[in-house]
MOPAC internal coordinates of N, CA, C and O (Angstrom, degrees):
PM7 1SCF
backbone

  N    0.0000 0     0.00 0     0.00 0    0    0    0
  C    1.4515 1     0.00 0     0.00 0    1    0    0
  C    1.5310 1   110.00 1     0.00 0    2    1    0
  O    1.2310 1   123.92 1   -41.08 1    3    2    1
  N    1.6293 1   110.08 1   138.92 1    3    2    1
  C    1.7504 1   106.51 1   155.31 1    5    3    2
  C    1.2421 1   112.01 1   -86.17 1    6    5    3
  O    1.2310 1   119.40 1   -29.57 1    7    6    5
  N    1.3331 1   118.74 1   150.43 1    7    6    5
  C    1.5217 1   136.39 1   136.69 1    9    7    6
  C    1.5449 1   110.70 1   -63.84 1   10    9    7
  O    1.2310 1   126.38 1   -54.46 1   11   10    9
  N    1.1796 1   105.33 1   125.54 1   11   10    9
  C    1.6512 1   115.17 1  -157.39 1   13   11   10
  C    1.4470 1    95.91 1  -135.44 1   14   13   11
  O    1.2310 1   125.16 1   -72.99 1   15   14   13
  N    1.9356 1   107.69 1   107.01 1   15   14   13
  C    1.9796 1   100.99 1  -178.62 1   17   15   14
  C    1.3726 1    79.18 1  -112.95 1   18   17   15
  O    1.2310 1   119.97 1   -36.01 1   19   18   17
  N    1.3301 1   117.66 1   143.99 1   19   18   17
  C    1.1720 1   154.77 1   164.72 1   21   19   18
  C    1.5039 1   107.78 1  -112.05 1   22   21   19
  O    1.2310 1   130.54 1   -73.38 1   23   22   21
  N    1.5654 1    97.27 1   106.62 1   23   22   21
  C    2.0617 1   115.56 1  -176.69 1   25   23   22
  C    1.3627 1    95.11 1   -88.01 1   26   25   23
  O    1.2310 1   116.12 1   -62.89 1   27   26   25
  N    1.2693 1   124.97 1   117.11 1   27   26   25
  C    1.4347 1   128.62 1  -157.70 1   29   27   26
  C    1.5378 1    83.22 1  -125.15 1   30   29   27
  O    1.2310 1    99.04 1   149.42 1   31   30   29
  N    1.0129 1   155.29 1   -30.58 1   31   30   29
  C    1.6572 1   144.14 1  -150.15 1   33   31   30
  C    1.6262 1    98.99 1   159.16 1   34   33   31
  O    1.2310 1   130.09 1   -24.09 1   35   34   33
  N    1.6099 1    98.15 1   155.91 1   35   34   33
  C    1.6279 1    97.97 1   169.81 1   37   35   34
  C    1.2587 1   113.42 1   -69.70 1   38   37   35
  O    1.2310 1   127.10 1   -59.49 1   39   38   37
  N    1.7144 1   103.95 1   120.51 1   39   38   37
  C    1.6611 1   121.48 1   163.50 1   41   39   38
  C    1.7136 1   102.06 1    85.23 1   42   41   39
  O    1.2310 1   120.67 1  -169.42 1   43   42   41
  N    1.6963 1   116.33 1    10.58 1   43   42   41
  C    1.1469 1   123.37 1   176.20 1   45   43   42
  C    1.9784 1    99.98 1  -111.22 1   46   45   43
  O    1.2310 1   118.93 1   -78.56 1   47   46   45
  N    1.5888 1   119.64 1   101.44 1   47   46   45
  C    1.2338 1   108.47 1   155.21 1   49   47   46
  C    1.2637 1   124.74 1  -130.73 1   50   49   47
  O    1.2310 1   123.74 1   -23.22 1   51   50   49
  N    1.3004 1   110.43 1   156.78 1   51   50   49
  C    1.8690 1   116.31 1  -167.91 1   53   51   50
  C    1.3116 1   101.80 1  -113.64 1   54   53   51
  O    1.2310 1   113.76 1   -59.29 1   55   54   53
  N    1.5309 1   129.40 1   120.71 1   55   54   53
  C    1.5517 1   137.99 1  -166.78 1   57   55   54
  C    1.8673 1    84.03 1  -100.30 1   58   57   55
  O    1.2310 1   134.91 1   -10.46 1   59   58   57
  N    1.4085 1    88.77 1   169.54 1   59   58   57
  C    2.1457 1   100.20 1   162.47 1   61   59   58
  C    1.6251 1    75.91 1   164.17 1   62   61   59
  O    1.2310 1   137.64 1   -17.69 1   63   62   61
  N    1.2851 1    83.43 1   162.31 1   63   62   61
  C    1.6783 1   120.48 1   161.22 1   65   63   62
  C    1.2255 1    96.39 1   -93.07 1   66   65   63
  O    1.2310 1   125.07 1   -31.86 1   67   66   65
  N    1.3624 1   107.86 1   148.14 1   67   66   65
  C    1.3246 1   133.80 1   146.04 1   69   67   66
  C    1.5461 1   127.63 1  -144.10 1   70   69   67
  O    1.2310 1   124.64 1   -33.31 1   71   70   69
  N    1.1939 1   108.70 1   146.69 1   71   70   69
  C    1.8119 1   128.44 1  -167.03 1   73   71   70
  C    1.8188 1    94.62 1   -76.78 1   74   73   71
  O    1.2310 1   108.45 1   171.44 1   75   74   73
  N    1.2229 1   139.20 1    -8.56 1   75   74   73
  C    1.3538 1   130.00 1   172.01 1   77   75   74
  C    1.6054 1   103.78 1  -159.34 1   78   77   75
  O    1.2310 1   123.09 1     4.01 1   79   78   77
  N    1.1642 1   111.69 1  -175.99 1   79   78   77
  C    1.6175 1   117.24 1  -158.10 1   81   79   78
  C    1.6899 1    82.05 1  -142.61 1   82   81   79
  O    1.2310 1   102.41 1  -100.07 1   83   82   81
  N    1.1964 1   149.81 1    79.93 1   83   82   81
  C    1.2804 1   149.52 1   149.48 1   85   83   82
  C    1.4606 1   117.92 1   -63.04 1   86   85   83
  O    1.2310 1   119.78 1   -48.28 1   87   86   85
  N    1.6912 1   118.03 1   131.72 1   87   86   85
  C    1.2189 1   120.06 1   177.10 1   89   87   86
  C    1.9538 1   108.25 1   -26.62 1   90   89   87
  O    1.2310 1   119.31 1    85.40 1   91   90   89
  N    0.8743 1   118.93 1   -94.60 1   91   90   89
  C    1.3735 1   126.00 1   156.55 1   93   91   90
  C    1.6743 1   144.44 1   -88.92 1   94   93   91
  O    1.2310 1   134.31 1   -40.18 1   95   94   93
  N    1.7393 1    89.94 1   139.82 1   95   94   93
  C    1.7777 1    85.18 1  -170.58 1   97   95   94
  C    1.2264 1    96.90 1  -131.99 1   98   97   95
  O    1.2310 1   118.30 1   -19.29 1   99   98   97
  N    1.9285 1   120.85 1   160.71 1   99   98   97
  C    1.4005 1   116.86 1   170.92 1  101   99   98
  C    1.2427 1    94.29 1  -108.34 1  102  101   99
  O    1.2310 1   127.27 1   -26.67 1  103  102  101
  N    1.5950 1   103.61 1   153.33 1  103  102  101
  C    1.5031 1   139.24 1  -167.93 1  105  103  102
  C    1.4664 1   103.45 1  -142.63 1  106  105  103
  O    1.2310 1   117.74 1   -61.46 1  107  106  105
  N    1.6899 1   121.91 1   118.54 1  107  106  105
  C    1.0261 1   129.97 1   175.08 1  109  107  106
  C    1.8146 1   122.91 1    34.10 1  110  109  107
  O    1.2310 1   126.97 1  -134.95 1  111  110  109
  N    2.0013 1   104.21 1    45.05 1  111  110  109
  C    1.2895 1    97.46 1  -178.70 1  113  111  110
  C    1.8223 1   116.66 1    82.54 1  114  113  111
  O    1.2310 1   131.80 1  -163.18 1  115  114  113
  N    1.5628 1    94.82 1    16.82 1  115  114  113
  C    1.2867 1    82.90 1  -179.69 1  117  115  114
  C    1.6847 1   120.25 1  -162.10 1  118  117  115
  O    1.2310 1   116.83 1   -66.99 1  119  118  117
  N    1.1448 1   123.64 1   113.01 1  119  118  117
  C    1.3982 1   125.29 1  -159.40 1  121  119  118
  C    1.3930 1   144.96 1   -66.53 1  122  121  119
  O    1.2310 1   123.36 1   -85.95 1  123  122  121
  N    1.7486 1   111.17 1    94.05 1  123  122  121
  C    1.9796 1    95.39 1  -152.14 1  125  123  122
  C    1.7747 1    87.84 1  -113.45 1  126  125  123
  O    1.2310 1   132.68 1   -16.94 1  127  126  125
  N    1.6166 1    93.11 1   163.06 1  127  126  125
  C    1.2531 1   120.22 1   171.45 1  129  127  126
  C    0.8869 1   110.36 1  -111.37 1  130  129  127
  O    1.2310 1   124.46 1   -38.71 1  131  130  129
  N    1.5539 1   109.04 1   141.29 1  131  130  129
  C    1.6299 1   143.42 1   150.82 1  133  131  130
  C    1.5137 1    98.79 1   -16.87 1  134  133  131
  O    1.2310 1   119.87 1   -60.18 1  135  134  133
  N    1.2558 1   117.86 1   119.82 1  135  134  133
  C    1.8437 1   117.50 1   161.77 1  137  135  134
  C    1.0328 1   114.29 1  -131.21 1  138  137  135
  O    1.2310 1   118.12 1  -171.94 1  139  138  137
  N    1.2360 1   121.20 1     8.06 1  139  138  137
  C    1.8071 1   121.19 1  -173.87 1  141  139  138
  C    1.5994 1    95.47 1   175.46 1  142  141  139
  O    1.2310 1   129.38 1   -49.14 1  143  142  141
  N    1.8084 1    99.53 1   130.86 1  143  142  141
  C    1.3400 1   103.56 1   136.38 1  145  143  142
  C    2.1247 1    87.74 1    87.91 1  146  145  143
  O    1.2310 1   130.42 1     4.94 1  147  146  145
  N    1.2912 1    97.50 1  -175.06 1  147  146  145
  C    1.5384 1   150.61 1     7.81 1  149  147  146
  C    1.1138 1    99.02 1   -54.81 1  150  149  147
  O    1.2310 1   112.50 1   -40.34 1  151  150  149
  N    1.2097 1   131.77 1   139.66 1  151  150  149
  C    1.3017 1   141.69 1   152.62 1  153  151  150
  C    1.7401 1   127.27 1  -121.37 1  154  153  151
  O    1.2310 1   107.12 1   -28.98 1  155  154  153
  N    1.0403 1   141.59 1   151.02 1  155  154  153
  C    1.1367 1   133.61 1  -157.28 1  157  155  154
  C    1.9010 1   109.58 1  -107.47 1  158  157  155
  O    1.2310 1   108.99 1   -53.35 1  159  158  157
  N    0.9570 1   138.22 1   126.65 1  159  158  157
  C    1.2156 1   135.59 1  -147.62 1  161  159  158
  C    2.0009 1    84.39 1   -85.89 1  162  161  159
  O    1.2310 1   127.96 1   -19.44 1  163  162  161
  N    1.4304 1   102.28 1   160.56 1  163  162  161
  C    1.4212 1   118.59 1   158.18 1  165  163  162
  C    1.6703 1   108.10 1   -63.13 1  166  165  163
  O    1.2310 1   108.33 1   -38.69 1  167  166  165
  N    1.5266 1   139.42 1   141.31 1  167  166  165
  C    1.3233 1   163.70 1   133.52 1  169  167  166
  C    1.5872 1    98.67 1    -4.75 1  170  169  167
  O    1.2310 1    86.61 1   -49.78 1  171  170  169
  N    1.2338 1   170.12 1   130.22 1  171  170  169
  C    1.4032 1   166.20 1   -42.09 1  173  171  170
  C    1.8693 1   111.53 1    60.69 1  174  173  171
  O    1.2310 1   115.13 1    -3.70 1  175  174  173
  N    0.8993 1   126.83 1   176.30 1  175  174  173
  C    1.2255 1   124.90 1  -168.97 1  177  175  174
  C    1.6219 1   123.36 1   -67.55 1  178  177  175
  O    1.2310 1   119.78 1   165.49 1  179  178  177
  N    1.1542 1   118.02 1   -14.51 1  179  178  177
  C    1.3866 1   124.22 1   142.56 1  181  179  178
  C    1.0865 1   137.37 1  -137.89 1  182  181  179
  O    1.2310 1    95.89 1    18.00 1  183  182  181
  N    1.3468 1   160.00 1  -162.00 1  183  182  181
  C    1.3762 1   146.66 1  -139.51 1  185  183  182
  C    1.3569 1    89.61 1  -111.76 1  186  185  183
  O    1.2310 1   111.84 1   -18.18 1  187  186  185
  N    0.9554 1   132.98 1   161.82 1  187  186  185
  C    1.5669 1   150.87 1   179.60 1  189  187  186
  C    2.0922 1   105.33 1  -119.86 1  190  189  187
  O    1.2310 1   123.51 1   -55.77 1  191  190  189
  N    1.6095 1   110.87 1   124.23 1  191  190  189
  C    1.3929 1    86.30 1   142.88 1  193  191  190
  C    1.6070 1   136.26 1   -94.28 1  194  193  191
  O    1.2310 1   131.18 1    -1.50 1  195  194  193
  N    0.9200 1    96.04 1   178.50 1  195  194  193
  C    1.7130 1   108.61 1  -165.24 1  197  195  194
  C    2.0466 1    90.42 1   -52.72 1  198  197  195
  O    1.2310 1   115.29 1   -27.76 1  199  198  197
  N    1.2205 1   126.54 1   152.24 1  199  198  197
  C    1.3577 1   142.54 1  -161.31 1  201  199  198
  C    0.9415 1   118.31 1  -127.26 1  202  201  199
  O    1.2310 1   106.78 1   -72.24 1  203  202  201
  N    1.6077 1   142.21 1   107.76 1  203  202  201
  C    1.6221 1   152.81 1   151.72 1  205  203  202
  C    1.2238 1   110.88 1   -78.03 1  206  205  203
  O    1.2310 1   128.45 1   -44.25 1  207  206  205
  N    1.7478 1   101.33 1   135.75 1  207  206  205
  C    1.3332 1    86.59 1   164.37 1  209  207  206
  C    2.0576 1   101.03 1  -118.34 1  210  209  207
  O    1.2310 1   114.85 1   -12.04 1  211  210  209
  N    0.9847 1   127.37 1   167.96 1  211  210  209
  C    1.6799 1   132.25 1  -172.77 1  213  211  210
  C    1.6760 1   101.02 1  -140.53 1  214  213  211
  O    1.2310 1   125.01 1   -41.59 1  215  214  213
  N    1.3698 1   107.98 1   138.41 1  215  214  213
  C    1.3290 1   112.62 1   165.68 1  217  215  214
  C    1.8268 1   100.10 1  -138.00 1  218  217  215
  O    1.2310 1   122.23 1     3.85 1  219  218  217
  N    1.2935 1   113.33 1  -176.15 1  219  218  217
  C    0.9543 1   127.60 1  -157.01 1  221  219  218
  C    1.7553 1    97.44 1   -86.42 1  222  221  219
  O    1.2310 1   117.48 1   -51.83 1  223  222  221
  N    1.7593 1   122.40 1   128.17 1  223  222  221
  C    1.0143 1   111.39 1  -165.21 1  225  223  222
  C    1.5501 1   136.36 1   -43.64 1  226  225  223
  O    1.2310 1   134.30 1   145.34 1  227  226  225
  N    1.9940 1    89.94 1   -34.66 1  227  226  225
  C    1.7725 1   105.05 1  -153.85 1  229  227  226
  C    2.0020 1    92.53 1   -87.74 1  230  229  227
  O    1.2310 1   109.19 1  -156.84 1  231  230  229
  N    1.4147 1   137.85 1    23.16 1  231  230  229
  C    0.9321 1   119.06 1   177.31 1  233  231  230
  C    1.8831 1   128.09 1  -125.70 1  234  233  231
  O    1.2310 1   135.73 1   -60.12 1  235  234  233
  N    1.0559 1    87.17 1   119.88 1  235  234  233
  C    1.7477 1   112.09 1  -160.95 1  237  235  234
  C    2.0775 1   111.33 1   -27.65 1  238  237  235
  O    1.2310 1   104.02 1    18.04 1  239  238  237
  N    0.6623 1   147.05 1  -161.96 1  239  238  237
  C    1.5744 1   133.90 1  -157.42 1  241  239  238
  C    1.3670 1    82.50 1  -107.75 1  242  241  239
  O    1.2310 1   116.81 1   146.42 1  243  242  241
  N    1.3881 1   123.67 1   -33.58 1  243  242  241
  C    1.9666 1   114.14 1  -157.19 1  245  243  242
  C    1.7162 1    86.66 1   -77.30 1  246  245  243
  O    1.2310 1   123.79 1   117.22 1  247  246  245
  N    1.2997 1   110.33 1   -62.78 1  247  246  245
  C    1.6624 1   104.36 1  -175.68 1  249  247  246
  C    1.0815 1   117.57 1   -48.22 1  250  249  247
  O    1.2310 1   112.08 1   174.34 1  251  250  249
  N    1.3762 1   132.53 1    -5.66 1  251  250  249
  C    1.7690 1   138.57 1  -173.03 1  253  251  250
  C    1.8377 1    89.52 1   -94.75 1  254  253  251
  O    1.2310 1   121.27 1    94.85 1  255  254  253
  N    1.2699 1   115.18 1   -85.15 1  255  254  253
  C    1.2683 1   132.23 1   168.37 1  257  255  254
  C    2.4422 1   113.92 1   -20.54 1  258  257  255
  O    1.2310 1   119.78 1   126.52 1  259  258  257
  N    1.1356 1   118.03 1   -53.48 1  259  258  257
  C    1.5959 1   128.46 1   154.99 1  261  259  258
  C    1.6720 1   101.85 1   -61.98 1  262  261  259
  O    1.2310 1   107.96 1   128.91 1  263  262  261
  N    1.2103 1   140.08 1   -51.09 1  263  262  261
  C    1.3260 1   137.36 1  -164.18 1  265  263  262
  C    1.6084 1   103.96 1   -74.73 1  266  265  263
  O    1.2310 1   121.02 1   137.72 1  267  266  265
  N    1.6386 1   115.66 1   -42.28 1  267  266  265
  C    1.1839 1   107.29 1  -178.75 1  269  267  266
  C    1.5183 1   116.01 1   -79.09 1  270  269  267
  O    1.2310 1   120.98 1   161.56 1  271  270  269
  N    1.3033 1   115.73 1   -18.44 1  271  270  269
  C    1.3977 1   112.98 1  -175.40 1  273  271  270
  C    1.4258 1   103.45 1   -91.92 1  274  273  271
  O    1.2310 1   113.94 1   168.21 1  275  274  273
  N    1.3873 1   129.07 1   -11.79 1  275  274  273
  C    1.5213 1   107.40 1   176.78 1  277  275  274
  C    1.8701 1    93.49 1   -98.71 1  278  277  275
  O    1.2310 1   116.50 1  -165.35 1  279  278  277
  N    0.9622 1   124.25 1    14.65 1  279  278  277
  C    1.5346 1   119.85 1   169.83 1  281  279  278
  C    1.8868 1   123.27 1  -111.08 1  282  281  279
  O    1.2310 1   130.57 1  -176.30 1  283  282  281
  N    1.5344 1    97.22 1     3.70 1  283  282  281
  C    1.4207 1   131.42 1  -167.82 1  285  283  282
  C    1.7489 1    99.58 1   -47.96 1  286  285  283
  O    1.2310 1   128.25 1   117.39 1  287  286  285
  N    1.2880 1   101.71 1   -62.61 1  287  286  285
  C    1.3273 1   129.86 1  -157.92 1  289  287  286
  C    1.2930 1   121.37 1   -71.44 1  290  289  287
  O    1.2310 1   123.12 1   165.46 1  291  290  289
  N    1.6543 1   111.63 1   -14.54 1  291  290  289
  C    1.4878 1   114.74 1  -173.35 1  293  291  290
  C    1.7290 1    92.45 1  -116.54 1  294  293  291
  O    1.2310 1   119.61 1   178.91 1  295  294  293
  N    1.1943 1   118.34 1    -1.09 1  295  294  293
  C    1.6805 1   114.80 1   179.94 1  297  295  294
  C    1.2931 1   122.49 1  -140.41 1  298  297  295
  O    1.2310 1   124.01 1   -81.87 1  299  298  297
  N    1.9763 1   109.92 1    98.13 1  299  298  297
  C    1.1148 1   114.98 1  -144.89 1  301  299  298
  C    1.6058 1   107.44 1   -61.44 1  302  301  299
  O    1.2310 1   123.13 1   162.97 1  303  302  301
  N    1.4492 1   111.61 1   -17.03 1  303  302  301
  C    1.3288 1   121.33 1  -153.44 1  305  303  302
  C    2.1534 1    96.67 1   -76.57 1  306  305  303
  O    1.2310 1   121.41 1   156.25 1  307  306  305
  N    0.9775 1   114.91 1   -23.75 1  307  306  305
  C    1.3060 1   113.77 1   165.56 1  309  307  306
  C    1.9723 1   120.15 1   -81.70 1  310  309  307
  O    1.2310 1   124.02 1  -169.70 1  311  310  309
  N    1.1779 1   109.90 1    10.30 1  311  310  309
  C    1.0934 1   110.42 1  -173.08 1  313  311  310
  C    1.3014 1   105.79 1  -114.80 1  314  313  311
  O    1.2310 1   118.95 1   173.80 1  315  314  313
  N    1.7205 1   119.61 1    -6.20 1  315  314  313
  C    1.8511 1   115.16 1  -170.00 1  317  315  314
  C    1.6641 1    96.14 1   -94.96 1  318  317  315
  O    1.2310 1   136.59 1   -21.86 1  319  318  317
  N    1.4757 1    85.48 1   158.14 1  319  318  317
  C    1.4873 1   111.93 1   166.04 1  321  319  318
  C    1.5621 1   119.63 1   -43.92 1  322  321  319
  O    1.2310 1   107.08 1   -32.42 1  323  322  321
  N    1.1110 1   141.66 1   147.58 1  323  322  321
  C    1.3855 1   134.25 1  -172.62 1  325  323  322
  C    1.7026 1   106.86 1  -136.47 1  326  325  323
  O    1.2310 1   120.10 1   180.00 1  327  326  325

Protein backbone atom coordinates (compact mmCIF):
# COMPACT_ATOMS: atom_id res chain seq x y z
CA UNK A 1 0.00 0.00 0.00
CA UNK A 2 0.83 3.93 -0.44
CA UNK A 3 0.28 6.51 2.04
CA UNK A 4 -1.39 8.98 -0.18
CA UNK A 5 -1.50 13.00 1.38
CA UNK A 6 -3.56 14.90 -0.68
CA UNK A 7 -2.64 19.01 0.00
CA UNK A 8 -6.11 20.10 -0.50
CA UNK A 9 -5.83 23.87 1.01
CA UNK A 10 -3.76 25.53 3.74
CA UNK A 11 -3.97 23.34 6.95
CA UNK A 12 -6.60 21.26 4.83
CA UNK A 13 -5.12 17.50 4.21
CA UNK A 14 -6.80 14.28 2.97
CA UNK A 15 -4.65 10.96 3.91
CA UNK A 16 -5.96 7.27 2.12
CA UNK A 17 -4.11 4.41 0.98
CA UNK A 18 -3.83 3.62 -2.26
CA UNK A 19 -2.88 0.29 -4.30
CA UNK A 20 -0.95 2.62 -7.09
CA UNK A 21 0.39 6.18 -7.31
CA UNK A 22 -0.97 7.29 -10.94
CA UNK A 23 0.23 10.51 -12.55
CA UNK A 24 -3.25 11.83 -11.75
CA UNK A 25 -6.24 11.02 -9.57
CA UNK A 26 -9.76 12.57 -8.79
CA UNK A 27 -10.59 13.28 -5.22
CA UNK A 28 -13.95 14.55 -4.25
CA UNK A 29 -14.63 16.17 -7.85
CA UNK A 30 -11.39 17.38 -8.14
CA UNK A 31 -8.11 16.84 -10.02
CA UNK A 32 -4.59 16.43 -8.16
CA UNK A 33 -1.19 15.57 -9.31
CA UNK A 34 1.51 13.37 -8.38
CA UNK A 35 4.20 15.81 -6.55
CA UNK A 36 6.35 13.48 -4.76
CA UNK A 37 7.24 10.04 -4.36
CA UNK A 38 5.93 7.16 -3.80
CA UNK A 39 8.80 7.20 -2.04
CA UNK A 40 9.80 5.00 0.76
CA UNK A 41 10.59 6.72 4.09
CA UNK A 42 14.14 6.03 5.89
CA UNK A 43 13.87 2.99 8.91
CA UNK A 44 12.81 5.20 12.28
CA UNK A 45 11.10 3.24 14.89
CA UNK A 46 8.69 1.54 12.76
CA UNK A 47 8.36 0.63 9.21
CA UNK A 48 7.06 3.32 7.04
CA UNK A 49 4.90 2.72 3.85
CA UNK A 50 6.16 3.88 0.69
CA UNK A 51 4.75 7.92 0.54
CA UNK A 52 2.77 10.14 -2.14
CA UNK A 53 2.44 13.27 -2.01
CA UNK A 54 -0.84 14.98 -4.43
CA UNK A 55 -1.71 18.55 -4.81
CA UNK A 56 -4.31 20.09 -6.64
CA UNK A 57 -3.75 19.77 -10.49
CA UNK A 58 -4.12 23.57 -11.71
CA UNK A 59 -1.23 24.78 -9.24
CA UNK A 60 2.18 25.89 -10.52
CA UNK A 61 5.38 24.04 -8.64
CA UNK A 62 5.98 27.38 -6.30
CA UNK A 63 2.22 27.12 -5.09
CA UNK A 64 2.79 23.24 -4.59
CA UNK A 65 6.20 23.86 -2.81
CA UNK A 66 4.26 27.22 -0.20
CA UNK A 67 1.18 24.72 0.09
CA UNK A 68 3.35 21.90 1.20
CA UNK A 69 5.35 23.79 3.60
CA UNK A 70 2.53 25.52 5.35
CA UNK A 71 0.89 21.90 5.68
CA UNK A 72 4.41 20.48 6.89
CA UNK A 73 3.61 20.62 10.46
CA UNK A 74 0.32 18.86 10.87
CA UNK A 75 1.62 15.69 8.64
CA UNK A 76 4.31 13.86 10.14
CA UNK A 77 4.64 11.81 7.02
CA UNK A 78 6.07 14.95 5.10
CA UNK A 79 8.59 15.57 7.66
CA UNK A 80 10.70 11.93 7.44
CA UNK A 81 13.85 11.30 5.90
CA UNK A 82 13.51 9.78 2.39
Amino acid sequence: MIFAVFLVGPNDVKIDHVEEAPELLERDGRWFSLRGGPRRPQPTDHAWDPVAVYAPDELTEEEFQELFELNRKQVPELNLKY
